[in-house]
SERO-4910 file (N, C-alpha, C, O; in steps of 0.05 Angstrom, whole numbers):
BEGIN
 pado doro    nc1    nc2    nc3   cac1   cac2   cac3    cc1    cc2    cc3    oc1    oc2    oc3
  Unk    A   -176    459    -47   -157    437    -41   -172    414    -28   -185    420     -8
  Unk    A   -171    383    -37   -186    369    -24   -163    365      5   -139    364     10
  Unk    A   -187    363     18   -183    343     47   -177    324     44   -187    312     25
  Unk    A   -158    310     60   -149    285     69   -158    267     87   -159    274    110
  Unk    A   -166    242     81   -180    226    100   -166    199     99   -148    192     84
  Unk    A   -177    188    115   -166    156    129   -194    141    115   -214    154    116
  Unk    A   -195    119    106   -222    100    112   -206     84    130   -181     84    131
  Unk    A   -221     71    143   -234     54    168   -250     24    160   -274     20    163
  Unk    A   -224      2    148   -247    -22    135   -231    -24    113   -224     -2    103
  Unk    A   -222    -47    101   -216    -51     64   -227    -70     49   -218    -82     29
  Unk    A   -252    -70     63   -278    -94     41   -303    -80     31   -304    -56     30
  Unk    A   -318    -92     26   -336    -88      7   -352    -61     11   -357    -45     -7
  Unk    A   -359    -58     40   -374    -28     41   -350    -14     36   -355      4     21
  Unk    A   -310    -14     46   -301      6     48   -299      6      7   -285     23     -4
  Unk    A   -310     -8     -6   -302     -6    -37   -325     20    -42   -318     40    -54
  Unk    A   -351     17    -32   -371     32    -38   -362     62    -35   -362     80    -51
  Unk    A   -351     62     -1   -355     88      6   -331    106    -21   -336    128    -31
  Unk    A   -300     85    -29   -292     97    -40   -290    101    -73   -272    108    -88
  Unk    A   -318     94    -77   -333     98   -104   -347    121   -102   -346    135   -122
  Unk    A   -365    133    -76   -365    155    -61   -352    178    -68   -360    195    -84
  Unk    A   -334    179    -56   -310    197    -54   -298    211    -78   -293    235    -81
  Unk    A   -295    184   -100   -284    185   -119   -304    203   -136   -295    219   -152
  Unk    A   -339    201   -130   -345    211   -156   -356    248   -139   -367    266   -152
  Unk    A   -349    249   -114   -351    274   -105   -326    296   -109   -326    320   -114
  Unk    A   -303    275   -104   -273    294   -117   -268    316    -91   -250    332    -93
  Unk    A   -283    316    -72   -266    334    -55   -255    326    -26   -252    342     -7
  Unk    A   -249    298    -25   -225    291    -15   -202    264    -22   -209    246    -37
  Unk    A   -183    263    -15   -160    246    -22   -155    226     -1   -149    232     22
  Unk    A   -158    203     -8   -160    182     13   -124    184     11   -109    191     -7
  Unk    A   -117    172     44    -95    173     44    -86    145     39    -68    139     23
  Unk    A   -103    125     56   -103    103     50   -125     82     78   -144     87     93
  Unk    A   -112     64     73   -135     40     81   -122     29    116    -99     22    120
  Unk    A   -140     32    135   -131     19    156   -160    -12    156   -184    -11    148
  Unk    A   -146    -32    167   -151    -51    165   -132    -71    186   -107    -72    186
  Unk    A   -152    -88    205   -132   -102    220   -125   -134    212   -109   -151    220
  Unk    A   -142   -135    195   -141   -163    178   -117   -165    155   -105   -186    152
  Unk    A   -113   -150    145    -99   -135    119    -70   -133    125    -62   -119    144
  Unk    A    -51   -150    107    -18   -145    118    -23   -110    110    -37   -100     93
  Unk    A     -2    -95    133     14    -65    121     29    -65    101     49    -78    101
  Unk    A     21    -46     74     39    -36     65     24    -54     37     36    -48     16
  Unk    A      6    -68     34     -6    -78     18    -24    -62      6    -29    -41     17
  Unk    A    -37    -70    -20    -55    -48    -30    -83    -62    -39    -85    -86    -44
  Unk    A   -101    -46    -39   -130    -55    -35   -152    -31    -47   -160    -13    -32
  Unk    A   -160    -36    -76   -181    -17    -86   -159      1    -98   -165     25   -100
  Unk    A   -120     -8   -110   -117     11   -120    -96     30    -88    -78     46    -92
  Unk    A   -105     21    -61    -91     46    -43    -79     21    -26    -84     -3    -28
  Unk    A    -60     36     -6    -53     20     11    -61     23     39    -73     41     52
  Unk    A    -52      2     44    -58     -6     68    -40      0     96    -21    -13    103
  Unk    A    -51     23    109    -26     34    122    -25     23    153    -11     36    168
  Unk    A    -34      7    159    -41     -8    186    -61    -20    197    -78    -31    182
  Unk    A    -62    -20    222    -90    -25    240   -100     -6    254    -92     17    252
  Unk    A   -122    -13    272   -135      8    287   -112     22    312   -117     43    324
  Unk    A    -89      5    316    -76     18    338    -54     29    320    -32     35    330
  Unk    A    -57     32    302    -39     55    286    -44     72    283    -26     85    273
  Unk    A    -69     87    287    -86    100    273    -74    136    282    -71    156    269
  Unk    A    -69    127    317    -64    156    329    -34    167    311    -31    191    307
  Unk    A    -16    149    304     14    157    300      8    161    273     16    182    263
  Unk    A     -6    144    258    -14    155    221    -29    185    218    -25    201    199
  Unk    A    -42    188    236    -51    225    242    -39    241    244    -44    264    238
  Unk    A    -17    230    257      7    258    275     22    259    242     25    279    228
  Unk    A     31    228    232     43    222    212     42    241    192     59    258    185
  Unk    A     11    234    181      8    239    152     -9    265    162    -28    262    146
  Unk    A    -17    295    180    -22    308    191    -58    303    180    -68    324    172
  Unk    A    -76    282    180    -94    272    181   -121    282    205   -117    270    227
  Unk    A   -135    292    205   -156    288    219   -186    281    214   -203    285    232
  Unk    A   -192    269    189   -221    267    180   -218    236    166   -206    231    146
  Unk    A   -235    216    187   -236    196    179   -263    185    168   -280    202    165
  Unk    A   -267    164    163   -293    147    162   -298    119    168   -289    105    150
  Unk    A   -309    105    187   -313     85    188   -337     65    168   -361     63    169
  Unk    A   -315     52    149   -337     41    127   -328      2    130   -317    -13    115
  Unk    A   -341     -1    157   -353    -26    166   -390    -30    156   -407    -13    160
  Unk    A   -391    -49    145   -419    -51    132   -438    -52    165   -455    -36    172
  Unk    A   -430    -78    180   -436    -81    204   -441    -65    228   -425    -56    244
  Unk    A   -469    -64    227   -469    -32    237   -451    -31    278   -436    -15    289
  Unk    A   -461    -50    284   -446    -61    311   -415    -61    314   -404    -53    335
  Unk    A   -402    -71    294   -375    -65    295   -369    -30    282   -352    -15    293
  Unk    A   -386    -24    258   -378      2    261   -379     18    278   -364     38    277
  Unk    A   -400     14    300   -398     25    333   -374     31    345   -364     52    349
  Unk    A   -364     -1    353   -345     -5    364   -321      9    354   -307     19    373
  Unk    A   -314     12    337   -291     15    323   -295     45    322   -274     58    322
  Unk    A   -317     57    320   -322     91    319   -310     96    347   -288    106    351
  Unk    A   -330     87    366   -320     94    394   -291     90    407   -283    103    426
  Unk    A   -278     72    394   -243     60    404   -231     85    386   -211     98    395
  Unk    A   -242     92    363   -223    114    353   -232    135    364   -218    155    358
  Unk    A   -254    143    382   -252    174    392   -243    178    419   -241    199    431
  Unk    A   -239    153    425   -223    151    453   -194    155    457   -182    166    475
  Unk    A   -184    140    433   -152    136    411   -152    169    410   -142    182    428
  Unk    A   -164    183    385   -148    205    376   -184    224    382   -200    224    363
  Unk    A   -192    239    410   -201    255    411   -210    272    390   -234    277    389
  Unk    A   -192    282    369   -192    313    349   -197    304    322   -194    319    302
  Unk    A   -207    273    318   -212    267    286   -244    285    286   -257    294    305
  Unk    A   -248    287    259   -275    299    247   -285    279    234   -270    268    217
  Unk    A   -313    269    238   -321    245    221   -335    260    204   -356    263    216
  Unk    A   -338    273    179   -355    284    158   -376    263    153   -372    240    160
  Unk    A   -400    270    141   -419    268    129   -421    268    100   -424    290     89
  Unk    A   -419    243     84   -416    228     63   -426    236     45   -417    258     47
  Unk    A   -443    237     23   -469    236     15   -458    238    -18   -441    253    -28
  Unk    A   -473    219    -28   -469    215    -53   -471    234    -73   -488    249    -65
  Unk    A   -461    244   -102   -474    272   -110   -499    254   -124   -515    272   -130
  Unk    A   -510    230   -131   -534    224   -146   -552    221   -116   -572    207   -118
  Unk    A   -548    232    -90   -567    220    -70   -583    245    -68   -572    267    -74
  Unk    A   -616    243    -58   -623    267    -53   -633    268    -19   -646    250     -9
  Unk    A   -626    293     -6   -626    295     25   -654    329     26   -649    353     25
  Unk    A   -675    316     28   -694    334     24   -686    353     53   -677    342     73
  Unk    A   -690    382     52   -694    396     72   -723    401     79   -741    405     62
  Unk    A   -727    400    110   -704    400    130   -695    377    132   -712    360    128
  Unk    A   -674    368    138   -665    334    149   -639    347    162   -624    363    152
  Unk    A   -637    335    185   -615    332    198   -594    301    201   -600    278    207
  Unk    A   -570    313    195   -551    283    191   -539    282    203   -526    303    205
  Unk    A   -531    253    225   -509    259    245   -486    251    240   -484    235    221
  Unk    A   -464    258    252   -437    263    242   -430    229    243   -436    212    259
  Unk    A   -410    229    209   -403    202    209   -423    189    190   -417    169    177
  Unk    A   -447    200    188   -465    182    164   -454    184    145   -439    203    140
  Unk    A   -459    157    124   -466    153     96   -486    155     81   -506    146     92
  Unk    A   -491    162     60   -511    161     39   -500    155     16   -486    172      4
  Unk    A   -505    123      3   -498    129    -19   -510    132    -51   -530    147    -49
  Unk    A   -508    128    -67   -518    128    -99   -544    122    -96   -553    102    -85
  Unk    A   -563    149   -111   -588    143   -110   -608    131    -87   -627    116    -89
  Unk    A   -594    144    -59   -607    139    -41   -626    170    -35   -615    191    -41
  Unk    A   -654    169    -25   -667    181    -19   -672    187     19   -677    168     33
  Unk    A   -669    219     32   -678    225     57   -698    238     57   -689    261     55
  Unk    A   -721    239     58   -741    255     61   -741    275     81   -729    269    102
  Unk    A   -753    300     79   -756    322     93   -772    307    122   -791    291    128
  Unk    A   -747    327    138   -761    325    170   -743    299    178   -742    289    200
  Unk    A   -732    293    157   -709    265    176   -700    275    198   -701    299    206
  Unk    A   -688    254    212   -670    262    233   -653    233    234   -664    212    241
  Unk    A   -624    232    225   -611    207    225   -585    218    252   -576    240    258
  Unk    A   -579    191    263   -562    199    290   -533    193    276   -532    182    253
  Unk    A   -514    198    288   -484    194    286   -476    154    278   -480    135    292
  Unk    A   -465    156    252   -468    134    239   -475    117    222   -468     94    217
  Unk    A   -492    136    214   -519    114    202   -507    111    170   -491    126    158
  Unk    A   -519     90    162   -517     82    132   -539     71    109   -551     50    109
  Unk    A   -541     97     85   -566     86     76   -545     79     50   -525     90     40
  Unk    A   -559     60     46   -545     43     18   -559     49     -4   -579     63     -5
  Unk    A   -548     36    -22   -561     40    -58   -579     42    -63   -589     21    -70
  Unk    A   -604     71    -64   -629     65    -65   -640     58    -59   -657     44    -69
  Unk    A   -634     67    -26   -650     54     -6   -668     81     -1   -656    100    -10
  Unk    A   -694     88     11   -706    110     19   -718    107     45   -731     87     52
  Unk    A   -712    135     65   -729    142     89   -741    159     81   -731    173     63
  Unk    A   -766    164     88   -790    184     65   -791    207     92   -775    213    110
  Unk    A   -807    213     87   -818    249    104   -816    240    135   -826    219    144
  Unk    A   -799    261    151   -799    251    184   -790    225    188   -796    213    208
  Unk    A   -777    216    172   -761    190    179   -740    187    215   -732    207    227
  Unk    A   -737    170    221   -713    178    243   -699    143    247   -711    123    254
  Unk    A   -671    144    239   -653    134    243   -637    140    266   -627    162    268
  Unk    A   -633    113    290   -624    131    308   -588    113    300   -580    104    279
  Unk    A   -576    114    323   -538    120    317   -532     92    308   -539     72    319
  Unk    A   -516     95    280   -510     70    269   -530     50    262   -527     26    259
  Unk    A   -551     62    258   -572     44    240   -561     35    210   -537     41    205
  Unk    A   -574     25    194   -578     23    166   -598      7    150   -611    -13    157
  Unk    A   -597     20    128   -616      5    105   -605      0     77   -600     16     59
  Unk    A   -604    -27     79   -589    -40     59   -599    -34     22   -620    -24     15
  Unk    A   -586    -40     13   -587    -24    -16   -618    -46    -26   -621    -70    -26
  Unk    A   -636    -19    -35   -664    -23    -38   -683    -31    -22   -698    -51    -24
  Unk    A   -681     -9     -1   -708    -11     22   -716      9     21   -702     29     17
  Unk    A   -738      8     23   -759     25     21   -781     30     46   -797     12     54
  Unk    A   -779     59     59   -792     62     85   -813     84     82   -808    103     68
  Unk    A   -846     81     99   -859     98     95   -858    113    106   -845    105    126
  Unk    A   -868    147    108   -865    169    124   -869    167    152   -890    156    157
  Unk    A   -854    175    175   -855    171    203   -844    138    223   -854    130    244
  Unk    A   -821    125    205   -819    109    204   -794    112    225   -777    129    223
  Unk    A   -793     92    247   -764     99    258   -749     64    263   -757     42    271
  Unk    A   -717     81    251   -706     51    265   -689     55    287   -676     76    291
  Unk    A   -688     36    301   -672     35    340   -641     38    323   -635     39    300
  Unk    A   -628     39    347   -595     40    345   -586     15    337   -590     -3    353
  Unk    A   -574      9    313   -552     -9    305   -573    -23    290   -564    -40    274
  Unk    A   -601    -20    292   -622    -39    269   -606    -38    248   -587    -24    241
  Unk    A   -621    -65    235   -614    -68    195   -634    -72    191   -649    -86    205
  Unk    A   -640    -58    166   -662    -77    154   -649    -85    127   -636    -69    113
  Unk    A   -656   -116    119   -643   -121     92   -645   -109     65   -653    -86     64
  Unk    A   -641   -121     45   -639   -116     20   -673   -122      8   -687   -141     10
  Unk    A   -676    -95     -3   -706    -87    -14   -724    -99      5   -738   -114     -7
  Unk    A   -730    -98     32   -739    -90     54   -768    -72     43   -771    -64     20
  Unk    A   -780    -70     58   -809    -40     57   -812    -47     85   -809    -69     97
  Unk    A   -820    -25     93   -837    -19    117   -857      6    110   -853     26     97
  Unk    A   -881     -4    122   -902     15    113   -896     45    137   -877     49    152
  Unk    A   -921     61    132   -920     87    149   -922     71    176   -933     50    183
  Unk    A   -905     93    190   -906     97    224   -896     68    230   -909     59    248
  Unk    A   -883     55    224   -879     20    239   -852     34    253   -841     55    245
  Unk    A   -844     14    280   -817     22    281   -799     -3    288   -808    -24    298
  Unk    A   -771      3    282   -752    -22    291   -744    -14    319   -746      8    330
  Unk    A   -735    -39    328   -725    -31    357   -696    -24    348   -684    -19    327
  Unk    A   -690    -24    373   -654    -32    370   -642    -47    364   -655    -65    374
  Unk    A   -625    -57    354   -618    -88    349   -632   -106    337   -623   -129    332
  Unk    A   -655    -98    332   -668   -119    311   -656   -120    278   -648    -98    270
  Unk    A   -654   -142    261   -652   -141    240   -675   -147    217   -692   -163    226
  Unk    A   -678   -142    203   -699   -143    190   -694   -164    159   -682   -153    140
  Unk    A   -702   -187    155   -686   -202    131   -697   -194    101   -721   -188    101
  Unk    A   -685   -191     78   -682   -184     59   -713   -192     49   -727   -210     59
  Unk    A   -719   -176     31   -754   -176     26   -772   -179     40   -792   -193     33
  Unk    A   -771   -166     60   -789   -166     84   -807   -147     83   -800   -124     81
  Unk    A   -832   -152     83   -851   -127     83   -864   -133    117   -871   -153    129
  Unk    A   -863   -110    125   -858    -91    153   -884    -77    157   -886    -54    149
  Unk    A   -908    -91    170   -932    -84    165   -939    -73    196   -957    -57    198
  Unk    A   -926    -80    216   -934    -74    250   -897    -71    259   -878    -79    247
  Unk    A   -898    -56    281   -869    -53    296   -864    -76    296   -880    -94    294
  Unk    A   -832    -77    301   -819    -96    310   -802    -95    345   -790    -74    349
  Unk    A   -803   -108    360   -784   -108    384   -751    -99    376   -739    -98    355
  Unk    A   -743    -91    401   -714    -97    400   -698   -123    411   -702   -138    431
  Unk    A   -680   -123    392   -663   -153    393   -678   -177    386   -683   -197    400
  Unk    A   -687   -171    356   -698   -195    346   -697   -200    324   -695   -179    312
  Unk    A   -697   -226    303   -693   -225    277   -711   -230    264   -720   -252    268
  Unk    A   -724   -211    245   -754   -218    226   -747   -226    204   -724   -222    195
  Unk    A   -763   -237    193   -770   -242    156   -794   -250    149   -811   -260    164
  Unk    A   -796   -247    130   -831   -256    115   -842   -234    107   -833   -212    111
  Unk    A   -871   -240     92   -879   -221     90   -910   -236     90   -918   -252     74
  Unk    A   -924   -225    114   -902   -205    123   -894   -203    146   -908   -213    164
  Unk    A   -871   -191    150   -846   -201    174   -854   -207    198   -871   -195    210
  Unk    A   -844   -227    205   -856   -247    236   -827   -252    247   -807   -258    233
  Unk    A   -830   -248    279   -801   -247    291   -794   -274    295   -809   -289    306
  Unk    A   -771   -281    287   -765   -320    274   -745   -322    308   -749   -341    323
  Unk    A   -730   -306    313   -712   -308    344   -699   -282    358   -696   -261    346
  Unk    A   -692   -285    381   -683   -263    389   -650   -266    375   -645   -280    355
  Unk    A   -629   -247    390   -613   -237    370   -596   -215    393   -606   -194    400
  Unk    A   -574   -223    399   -553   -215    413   -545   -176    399   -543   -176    375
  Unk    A   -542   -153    409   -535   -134    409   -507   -132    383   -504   -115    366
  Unk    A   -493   -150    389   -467   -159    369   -468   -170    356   -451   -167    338
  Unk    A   -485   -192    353   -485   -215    340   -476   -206    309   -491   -189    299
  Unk    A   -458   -212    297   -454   -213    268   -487   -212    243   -503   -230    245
  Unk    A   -489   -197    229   -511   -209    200   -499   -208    184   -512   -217    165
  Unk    A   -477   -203    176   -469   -197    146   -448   -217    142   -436   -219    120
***
């Protein structure tokens, strides 16, 4: 019997995750919370059953406990993870993972990640609570993602590679072996990643040179 879940988001990543879902088949979205989004509207096909302060009474409601937060933004998906485990204590955030993705063992995934289509984890990962690897994106051997990181669809990372909490790195990105991101750094789209980067700063080039610092929240997407 599939499980029942909530997404968390009704734009563009929450379309991915539920292309996801759809091609794994073992759970049933119930529908879409969104605080931007009138209630009762529909979006990808589902509706839209509220906002984030609905979330505790739509659980009791619809007897719900396994959500997902599919904010692309890894900073607001923070936020919004943490207001809902404060909200409803007893949700279960499952661990995503595409059936075309491959998650080499050993790797450990923390609760609440994504993986989607044709994304690659190399053996000896260790990703923290949140994280999001996009379309063919790869962490190779001993990778470490720490909470709510991500790598945007087509980046590519060499073995022993680590990114800080809430990093991005953009779209088809590389970083060679052993470099690491800080926290909060973003990394801009075709960036080749030849030496570490600081935390709270924004790179590009190639190859990547830190262009400014960069607020913990600050919006990229």
């Amino acid at each position: 019997m599939a499980k029942r879940l909530l997404i968390i988001g009704a734009a563009g990543h929450a379309h991915a995750v539920l292309a996801l879902l759809r091609r794994r088949g073992d759970y049933q979205v119930a529908g879409l919370i969104d605080d931007t989004r009138p209630s009762g509207g529909l979006v990808f096909g589902l509706p839209v059953l509220g906002g984030l302060a609905d979330v505790p009474q739509l659980c009791e409601a619809y007897e719900l406990d396994q959500v997902v937060v599919a904010i692309g933004d890894n900073g607001r998906r923070q936020l919004v993870a943490e207001t809902l485990r404060r909200r409803v204590p007893n949700l279960h955030w499952p661990v995503l993972i595409d059936p075309t993705a491959v998650v080499a063992e050993p790797a450990r995934l923390g609760e609440g990640t994504v993986i989607l289509a044709l994304a690659h984890v190399g053996p000896g990962s260790r990703l923290g609570p949140g994280c999001l690897l996009n379309t063919r994106s790869s962490l190779d051997h001993d990778g470490q993602m720490d909470d709510f990181a991500s790598l945007a669809p087509g980046v590519h990372c060499g073995g022993q590679v680590t990114i800080g909490q809430r990093a991005a790195v953009g779209l088809g990105a590389c970083l060679v072996h052993q470099v690491s991101i800080g926290a909060d750094t973003v990394v801009g789209a075709g960036a080749v990643v030849l030496r570490s980067l600081p935390p709270g700063v924004l790179a590009h080039g190639t190859p990547a040179r830190v262009v400014r610092t960069r607020q913990p929240l600050e919006p990229y997407l």
